[in-house]
C-alpha positions as CSV (number, residue, x, y, z in Angstrom):
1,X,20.3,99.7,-75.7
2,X,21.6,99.5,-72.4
3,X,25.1,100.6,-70.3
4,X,25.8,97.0,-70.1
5,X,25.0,96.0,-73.8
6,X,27.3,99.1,-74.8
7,X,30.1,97.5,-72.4
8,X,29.4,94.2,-73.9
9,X,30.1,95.6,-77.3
10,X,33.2,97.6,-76.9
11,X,34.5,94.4,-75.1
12,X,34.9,93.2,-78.5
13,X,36.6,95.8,-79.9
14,X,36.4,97.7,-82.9
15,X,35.8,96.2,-86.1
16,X,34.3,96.3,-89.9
17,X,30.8,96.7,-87.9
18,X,31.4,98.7,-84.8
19,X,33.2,101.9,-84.6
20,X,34.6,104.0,-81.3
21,X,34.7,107.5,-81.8
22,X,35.6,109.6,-78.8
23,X,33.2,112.8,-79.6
24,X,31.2,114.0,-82.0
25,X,34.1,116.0,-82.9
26,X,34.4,113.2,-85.0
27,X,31.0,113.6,-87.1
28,X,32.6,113.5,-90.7
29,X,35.1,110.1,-89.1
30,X,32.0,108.7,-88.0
31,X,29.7,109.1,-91.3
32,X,32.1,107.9,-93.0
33,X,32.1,104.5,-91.4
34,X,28.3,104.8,-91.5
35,X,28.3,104.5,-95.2
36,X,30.9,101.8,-95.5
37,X,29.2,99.8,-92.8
38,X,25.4,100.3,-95.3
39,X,27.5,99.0,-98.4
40,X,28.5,96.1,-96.4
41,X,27.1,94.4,-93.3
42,X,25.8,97.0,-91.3
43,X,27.0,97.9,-87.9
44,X,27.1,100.9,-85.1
45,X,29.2,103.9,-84.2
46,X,29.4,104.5,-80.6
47,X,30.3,108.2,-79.8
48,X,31.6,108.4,-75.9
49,X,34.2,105.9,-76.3
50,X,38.0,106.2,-76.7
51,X,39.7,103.8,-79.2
52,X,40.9,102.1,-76.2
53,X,37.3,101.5,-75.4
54,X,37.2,103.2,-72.4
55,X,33.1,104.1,-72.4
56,X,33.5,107.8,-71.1
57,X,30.4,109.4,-72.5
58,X,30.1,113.1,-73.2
59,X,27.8,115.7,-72.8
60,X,24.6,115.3,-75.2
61,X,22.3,117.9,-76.3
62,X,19.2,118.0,-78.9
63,X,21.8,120.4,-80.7
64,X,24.3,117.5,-80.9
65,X,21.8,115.0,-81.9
66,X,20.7,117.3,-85.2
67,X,24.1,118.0,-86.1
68,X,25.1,114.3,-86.0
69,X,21.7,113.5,-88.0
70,X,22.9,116.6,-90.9
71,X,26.1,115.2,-91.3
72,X,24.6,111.2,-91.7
73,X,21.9,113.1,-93.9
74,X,24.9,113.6,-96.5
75,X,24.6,110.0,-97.5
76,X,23.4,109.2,-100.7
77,X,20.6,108.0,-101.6
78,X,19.2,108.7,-98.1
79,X,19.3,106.5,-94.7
80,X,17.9,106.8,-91.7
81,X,19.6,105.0,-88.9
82,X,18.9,104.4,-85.5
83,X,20.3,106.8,-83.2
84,X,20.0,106.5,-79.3
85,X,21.7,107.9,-76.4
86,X,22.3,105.9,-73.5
87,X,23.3,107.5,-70.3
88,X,26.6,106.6,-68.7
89,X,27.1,109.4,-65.6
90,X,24.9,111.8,-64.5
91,X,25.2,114.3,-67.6
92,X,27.6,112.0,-69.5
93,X,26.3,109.5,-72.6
94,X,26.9,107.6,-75.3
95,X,25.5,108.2,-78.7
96,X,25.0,105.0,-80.5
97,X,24.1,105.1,-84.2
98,X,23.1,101.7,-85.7
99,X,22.7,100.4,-89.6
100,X,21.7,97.7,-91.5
101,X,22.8,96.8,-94.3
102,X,22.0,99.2,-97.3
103,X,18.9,98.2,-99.2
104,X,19.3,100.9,-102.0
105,X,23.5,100.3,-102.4
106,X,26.2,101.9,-103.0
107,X,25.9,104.6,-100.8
108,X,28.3,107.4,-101.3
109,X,29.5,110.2,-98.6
């Protein structure tokens, strides 16, 4: 995923598939809509952008990527979504963290 596609995507908003969180902060927010977006259609979290969709970024570290991964790991049974960081300023990124639909639903949280 690119800066642009990221742009491209908070251009439309947020939705039932795309989610702004403003940090990871927001981890147990953000996991939550993880596991709503599996039961249903699938969809992304974008951490880095305000729910005004200003695409500010924030300061990423492995540290911050495992923590993000152990609170989505709380999702039962199991997922494994597609997380990537895309860099928005020199230290600055956003963490996007992409779903499918569920193939083993429900999930629960």
């Amino acid at each position: 995923m690119t800066l642009e596609e990221i742009k491209g995507l908070v251009a439309t908003g947020e939705s039932e598939t795309l989610e702004f969180k403003q940090t990871t902060g927001q981890c147990r927010k953000a996991a939550q809509a993880v596991c709503a977006m599996l039961n249903q259609r699938g969809g992304c979290v974008l951490f880095g952008v305000t729910p005004e969709g200003d695409v500010t970024g924030q300061q990423v570290s492995e540290r911050t990527v495992e923590q993000v991964s152990a609170e989505i790991q709380r999702i039962k049974p199991q997922v494994f979504p597609e997380i990537e960081q895309v860099r928005v300023t020199g230290d600055r990124k956003v963490l996007a963290v992409r779903v499918s639909q569920g193939s083993a639903r429900p999930y629960q949280y």
